[in-house]
Structures are given as C-alpha cells and as structure tokens.
C-alpha positions as CSV (number, residue, x, y, z in Angstrom):
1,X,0.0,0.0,0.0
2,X,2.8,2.1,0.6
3,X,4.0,1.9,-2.6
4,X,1.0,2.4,-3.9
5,X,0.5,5.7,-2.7
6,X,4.0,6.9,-3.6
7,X,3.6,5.8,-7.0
8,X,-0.1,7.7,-6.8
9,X,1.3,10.7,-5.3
10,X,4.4,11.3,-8.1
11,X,1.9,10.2,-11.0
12,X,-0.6,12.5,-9.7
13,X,1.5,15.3,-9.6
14,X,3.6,14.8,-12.7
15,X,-0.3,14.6,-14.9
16,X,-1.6,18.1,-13.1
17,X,2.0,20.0,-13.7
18,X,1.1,19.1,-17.5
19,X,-2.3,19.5,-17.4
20,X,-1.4,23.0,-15.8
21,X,0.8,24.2,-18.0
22,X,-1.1,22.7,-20.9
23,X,-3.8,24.9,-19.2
24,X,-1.9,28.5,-18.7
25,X,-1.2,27.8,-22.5
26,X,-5.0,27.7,-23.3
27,X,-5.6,24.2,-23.9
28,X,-8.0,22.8,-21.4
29,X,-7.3,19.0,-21.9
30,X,-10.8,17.9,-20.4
31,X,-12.7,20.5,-23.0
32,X,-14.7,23.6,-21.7
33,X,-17.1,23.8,-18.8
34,X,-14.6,21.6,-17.2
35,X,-12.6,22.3,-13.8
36,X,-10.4,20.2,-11.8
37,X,-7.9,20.5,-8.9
38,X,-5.3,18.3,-6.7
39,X,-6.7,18.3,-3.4
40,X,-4.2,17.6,-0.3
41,X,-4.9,17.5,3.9
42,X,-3.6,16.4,6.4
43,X,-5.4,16.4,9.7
44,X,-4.5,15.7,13.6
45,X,-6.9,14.2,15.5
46,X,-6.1,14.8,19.4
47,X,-8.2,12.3,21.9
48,X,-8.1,14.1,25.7
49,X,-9.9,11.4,27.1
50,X,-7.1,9.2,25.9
51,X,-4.3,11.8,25.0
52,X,-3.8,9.7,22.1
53,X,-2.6,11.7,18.6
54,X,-3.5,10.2,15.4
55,X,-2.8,11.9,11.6
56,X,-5.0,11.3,8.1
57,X,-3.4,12.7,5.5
58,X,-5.2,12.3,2.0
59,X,-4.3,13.3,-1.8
60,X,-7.3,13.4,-4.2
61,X,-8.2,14.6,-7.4
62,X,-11.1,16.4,-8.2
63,X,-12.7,16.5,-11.6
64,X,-16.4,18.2,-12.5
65,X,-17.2,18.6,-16.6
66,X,-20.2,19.6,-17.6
67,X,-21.2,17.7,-21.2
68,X,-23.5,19.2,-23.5
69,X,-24.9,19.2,-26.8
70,X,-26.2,22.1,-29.5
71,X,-28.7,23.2,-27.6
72,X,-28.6,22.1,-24.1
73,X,-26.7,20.2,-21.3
74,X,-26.3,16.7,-21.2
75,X,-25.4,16.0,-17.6
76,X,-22.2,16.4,-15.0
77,X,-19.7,14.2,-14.4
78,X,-18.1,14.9,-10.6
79,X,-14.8,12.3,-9.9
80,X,-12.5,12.9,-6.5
81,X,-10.8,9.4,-6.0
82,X,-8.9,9.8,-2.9
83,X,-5.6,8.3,-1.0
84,X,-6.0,8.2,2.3
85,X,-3.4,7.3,5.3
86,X,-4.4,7.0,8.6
87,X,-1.7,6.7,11.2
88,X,-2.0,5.6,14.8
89,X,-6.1,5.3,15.3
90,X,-7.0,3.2,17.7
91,X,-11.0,3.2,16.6
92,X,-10.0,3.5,12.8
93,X,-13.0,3.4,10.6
94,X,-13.9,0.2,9.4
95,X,-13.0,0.3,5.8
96,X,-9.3,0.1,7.2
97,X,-8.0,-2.7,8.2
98,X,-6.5,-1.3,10.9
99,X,-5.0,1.9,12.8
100,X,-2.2,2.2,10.3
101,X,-3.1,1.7,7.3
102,X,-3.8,3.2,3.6
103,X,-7.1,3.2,1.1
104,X,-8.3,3.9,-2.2
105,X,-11.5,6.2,-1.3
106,X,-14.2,7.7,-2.9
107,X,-15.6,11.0,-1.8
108,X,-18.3,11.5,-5.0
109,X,-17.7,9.6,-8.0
110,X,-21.1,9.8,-10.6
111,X,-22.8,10.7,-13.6
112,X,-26.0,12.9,-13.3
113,X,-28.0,13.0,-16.7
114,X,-29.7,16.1,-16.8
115,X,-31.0,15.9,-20.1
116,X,-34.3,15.1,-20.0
117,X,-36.3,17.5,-18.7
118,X,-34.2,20.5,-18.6
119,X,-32.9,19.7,-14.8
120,X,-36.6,18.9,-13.3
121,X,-35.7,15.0,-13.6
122,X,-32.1,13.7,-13.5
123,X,-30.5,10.1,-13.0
124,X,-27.4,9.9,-11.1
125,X,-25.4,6.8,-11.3
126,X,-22.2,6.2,-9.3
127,X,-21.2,7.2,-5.9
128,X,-22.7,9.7,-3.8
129,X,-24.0,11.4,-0.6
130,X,-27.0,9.6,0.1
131,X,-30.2,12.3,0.5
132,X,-30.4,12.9,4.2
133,X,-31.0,16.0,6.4
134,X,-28.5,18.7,6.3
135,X,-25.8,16.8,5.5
136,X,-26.9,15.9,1.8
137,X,-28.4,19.8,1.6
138,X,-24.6,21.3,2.3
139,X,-21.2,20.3,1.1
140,X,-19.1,19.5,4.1
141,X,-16.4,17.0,2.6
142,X,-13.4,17.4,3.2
143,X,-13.7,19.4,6.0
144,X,-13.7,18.9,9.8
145,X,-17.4,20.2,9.6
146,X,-20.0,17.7,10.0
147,X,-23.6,17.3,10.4
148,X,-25.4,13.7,11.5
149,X,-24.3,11.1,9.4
150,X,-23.0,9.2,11.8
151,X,-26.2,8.7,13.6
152,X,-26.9,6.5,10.1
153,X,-23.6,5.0,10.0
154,X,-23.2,6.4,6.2
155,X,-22.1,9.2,4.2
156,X,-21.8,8.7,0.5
157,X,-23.1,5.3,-1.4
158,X,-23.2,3.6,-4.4
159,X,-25.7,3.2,-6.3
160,X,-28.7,5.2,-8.8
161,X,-31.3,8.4,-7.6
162,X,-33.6,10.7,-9.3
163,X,-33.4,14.1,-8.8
164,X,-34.6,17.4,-9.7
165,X,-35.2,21.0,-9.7
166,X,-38.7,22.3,-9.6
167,X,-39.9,25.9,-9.1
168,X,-41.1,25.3,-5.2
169,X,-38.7,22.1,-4.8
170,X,-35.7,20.2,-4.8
171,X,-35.9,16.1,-4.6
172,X,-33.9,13.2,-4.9
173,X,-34.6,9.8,-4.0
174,X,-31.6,7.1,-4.0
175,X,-31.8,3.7,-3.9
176,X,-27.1,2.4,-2.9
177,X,-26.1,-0.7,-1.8
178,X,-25.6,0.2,1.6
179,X,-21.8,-0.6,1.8
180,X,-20.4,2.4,1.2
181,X,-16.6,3.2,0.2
182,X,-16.8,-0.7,-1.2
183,X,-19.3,-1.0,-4.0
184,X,-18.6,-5.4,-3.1
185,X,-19.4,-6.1,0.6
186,X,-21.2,-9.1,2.5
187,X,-24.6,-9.1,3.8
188,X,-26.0,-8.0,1.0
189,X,-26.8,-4.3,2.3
190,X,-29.1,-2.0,0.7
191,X,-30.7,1.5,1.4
192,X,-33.7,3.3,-0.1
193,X,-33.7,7.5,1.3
194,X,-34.7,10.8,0.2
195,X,-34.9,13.8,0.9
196,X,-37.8,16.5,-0.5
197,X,-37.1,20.2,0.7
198,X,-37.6,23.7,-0.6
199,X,-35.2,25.9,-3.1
200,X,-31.8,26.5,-1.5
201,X,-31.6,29.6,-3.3
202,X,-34.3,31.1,-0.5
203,X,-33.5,32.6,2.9
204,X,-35.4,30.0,4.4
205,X,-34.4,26.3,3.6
206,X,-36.4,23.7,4.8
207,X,-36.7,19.3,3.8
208,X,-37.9,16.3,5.0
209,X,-35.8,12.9,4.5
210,X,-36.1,9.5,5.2
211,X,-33.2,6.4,5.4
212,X,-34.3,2.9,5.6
213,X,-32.2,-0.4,5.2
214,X,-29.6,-2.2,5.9
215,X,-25.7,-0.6,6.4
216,X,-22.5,-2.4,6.4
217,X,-20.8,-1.5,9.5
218,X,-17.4,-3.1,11.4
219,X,-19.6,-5.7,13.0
220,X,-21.6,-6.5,10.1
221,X,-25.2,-5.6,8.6
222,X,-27.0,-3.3,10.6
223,X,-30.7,-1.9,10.2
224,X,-31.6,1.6,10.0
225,X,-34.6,3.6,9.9
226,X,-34.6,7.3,10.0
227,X,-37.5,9.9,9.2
228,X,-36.1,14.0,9.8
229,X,-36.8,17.1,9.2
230,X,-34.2,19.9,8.7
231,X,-34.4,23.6,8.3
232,X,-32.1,26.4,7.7
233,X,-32.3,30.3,8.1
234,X,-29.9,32.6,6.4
235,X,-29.6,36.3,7.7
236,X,-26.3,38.5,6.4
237,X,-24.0,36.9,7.3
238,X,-25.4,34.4,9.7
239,X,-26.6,30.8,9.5
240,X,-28.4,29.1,11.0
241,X,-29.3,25.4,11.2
242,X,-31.2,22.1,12.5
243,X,-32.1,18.8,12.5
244,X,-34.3,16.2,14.0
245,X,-34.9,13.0,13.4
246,X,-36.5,9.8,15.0
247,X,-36.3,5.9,13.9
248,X,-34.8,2.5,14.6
249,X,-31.5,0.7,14.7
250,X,-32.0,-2.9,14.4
251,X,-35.5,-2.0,15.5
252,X,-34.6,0.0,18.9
253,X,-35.7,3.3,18.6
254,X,-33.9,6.3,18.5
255,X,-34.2,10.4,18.9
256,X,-31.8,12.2,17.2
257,X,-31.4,16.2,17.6
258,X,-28.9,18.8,16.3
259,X,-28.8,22.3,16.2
260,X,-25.8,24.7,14.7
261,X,-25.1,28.5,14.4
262,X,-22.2,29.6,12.1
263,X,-20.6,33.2,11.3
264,X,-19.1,33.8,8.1
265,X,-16.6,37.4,7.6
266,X,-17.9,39.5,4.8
267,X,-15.3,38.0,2.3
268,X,-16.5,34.6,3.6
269,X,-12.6,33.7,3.9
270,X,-13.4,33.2,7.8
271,X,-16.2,31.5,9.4
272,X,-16.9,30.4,12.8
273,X,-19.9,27.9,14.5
274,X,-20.5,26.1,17.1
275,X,-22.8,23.3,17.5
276,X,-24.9,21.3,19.5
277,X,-25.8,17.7,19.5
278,X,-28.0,15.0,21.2
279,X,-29.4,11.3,21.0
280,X,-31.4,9.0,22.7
281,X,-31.0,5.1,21.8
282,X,-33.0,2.2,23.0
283,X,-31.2,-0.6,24.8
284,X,-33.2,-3.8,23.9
285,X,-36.5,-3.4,22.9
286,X,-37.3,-7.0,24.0
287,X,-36.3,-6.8,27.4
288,X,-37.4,-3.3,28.5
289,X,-37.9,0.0,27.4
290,X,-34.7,1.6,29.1
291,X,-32.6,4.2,27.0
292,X,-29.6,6.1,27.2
293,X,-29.3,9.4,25.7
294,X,-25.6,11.1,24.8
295,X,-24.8,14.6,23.7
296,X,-21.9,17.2,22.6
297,X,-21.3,20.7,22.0
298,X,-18.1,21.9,19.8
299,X,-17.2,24.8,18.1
300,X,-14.9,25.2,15.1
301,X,-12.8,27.3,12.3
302,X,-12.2,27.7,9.3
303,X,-9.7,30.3,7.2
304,X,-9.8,30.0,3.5
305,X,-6.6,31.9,2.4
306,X,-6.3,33.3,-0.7
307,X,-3.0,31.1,-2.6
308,X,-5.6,27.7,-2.3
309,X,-4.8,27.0,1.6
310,X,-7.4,25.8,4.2
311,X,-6.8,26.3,7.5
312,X,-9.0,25.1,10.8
313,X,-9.8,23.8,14.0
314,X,-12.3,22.1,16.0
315,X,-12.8,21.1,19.7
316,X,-15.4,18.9,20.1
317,X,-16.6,18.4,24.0
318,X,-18.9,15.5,25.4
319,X,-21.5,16.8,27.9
320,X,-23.0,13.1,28.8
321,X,-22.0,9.6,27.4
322,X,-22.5,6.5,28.3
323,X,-20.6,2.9,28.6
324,X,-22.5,1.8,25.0
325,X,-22.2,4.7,23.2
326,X,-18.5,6.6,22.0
327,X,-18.4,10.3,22.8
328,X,-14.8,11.1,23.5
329,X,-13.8,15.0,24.0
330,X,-11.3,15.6,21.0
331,X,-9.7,18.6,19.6
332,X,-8.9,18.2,15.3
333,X,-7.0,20.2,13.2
334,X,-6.3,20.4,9.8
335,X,-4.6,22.2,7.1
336,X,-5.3,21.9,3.1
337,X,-4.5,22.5,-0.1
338,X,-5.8,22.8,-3.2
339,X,-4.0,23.4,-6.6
C-alpha cells in the first residue's frame, strides 16, 4: 500500500504540472465547462480522554465537466478518488484494516443525466452522498465540519437516484447498496432514502428525509430507519441550522437532535460555528424499554486563504455519554490544499 500511494502521489503530480501548463497555454485538456484541482490535507486528531494523537493525511483529485450538446446540457460528471493514510487510530473506521493503514477512497464519483427534462428530472449513477437531512443539503467533505451522518452509519453510497429542480422544490430519491466506500461487501446491504425540501436559493431552507435499510458496518449488517426534518435560516451573514430525526436501529428506537449556528466574515474567507448535538437510543426493545441518551457541543474554524490554503480547527466536548455509546472529547485540526 505504501507503494501504492507513492507511485499515486508522483503520478498524480507529474499529470496536473502538465495539465497546468497545458492549461496556462489555453488548452484545457478535459474541454470547456470543465474544472479540476489536486486536493491535499492532512489532519491531527487529538483524543483528551485518551491523550492519544493520530494523523489522516489524504491526496485526491477532483474533476467536474459539464457535457452538453447544440442546444442544451447533457449531464455532470463529478470524480474525486482519494488516498487516504491514517496513522496511529486506535478506533479507525472500518474500511481500514486497521489503525495504520492506507485506502483507495471515494468522496463523489457519478454521472448525473440532466438531459431530460431540462434539470426537473435527472438520474445519477455512481457514488454519492446519500439524500439525508442537512448533511446531503450542504457540502461538508473534506472538511472537519459535520452534520449527522454518523447517527446513520453512512455518508456517501453507491448506487442510482432521481433528482430534480422544480420551481417550489428540490428532490432526490436514491436507492445504494448500503456498503459504502466498497461498492462489493457481504450481507447483501441495501438503502432506499430521500430527501424533498424547498429551493436553497431562499433565505429560508427547509426538507424532510427518510433512510431505511440495511448498512454495512465493522460488526456486520445493521438496520436503520430514519424519518427527519431539517431547516435552515440565512440572515447576512449568519446561519443558522437544524435537524431532527426519530427511527430504529435494528429495531430499537432512537431520537436524534442537532442544532448549529455559524458566522461567516464578509469576504467569507473566515467563518466560525458552534454546535450542539444529542441522542437517545433504545437498549433492547425485548427486554425493557430503558434508553440512554448522549450529547456534545463543539465549536470550530475555518480560514480559506487566498493562494488555495485551508486552514482550521475544531474542539469537540462530550457533555453526557455512556458505557455503550462513543463520545470522547477531542480537539482536530487540519490544514489543506488545493492546486
């Protein structure tokens, strides 16, 4: 793997230095409406409940064309294949094998066909953020800002949706295979989710979304049902944000709640948030009714600087936890690049 990701790393580079100056020369090698940048990070993660350090770094490409014909768009193809090395985790996620160790990883990778009915209806193919909550409605990858995914055990999936534009409405409904990074994975997974919400062009944003299935996870198949609601209110420069959402995991219910408020500076080169988050599982449904309930707060940011550098910082604080559920106080930073 090692060698891998050298060999990834110099061909990367020595393909974008061409493709650059091929580029400055006015040849764009992947045709017009076409962009694409080399996408670097590497991130600390600092556990004080542990005082254990552990690094990601991660080189990625990332590719969006737009294809169209004479008199219209034919769809948009987005491709960011990633590298990633984790070093020294001792709960690495479970498409590593273990805490030191290096994947091929794909953060969207899919074909959305536009054509049709001039953006109303669409077919996506390939890998993507499965619809859910606020985490579908904002683009947060990458970045050490996150949402609620992990309350469904999945962020992006393979697999086909329809999706649209409407004048009152934006939809898309996904049916993935529920494994993931891995588009090959045992159990047979499978999700069907969705999310229907209102134009996020408004002031006012607001969806509902559902998640039901079966997700791969490190101890196997586990099933998931999720029904939410999110909204978001924009005001100058301030946002702000929240989720709820109630369901099942292998059929003990859950309560899920999340609420965020974020600053951005007028250039919107610095923004700040803090957020706050809570959940209640069931134990065992066939034994009694008892539940535990965690929750967080953390606050975070972000500096965007000019030359293609990413700057920022989260500390992320556990206000109740229990023996069954993981909510570890932890501090992150991370710095990126993009070319």
């Amino acid at each position: 793997m090692k060698k891998l990701f050298l060999f990834c790393l110099q061909t990367s580079v020595m393909f974008f230095s061409q493709l650059s100056f091929a580029t400055s020369e006015g040849f764009n090698v992947l045709g017009e409406n076409s962009r694409w940048a080399i996408d670097a990070s590497t991130r600390l993660t600092h556990n004080l409940d542990d005082d254990n350090n552990a690094f990601t770094h991660a080189l990625g490409l990332d590719i969006h064309k737009v294809f169209s014909g004479e008199t219209s768009d034919i769809g948009t193809l987005v491709f960011q294949p990633y590298i990633v090395k984790i070093n020294n985790y001792e709960n690495p996620p479970f498409t590593f094998d273990d805490g030191n160790d290096t994947e091929l990883t794909w953060r969207i990778a899919n074909f959305n066909y536009t054509a049709l009915s001039h953006g109303q209806f669409n077919i996506k193919v390939g890998h993507f953020e499965v619809p859910f909550g606020l985490e579908y409605a904002k683009d947060t990858n990458g970045t050490l800002r996150q949402f609620t995914f992990s309350d469904r055990g999945i962020k992006g999936d393979w697999g086909v949706s329809v999706n649209g534009i409407l004048p009152e409405l934006d939809y898309e409904i996904a049916l993935t295979r529920g494994s993931g990074n891995d588009i090959r994975s045992k159990g047979n997974p499978h999700i069907f989710s969705g999310r229907i919400g209102t134009p996020s062009n408004k002031n006012i944003v607001a969806g509902l979304s559902w998640f039901t299935g079966d997700v791969l996870g490190k101890s196997g198949v586990i099933q998931r049902k999720k029904f939410g609601i999110d909204a978001t209110y924009y005001y100058y420069q301030w946002e702000f944000s929240a989720e709820s959402s109630v369901g099942s995991t292998n059929n003990n219910d859950t309560v899920n709640g999340f609420i965020e408020t974020l600053w951005m500076s007028p250039r919107e080169s610095v923004s700040v948030y803090a957020q706050l988050g809570y959940q209640s599982t069931e134990l065992d449904h066939v034994a009694s009714n008892v539940t535990e309930s965690t929750s967080y707060w953390l606050t975070g940011v972000q500096w965007l600087i000019p030359n293609g550098f990413d700057i920022s910082a989260q500390y992320k604080h556990k206000l109740k936890y229990t023996a069954t559920t993981e909510t570890d106080s932890v501090l992150n930073i991370q710095i990126r690049y993009r070319i």
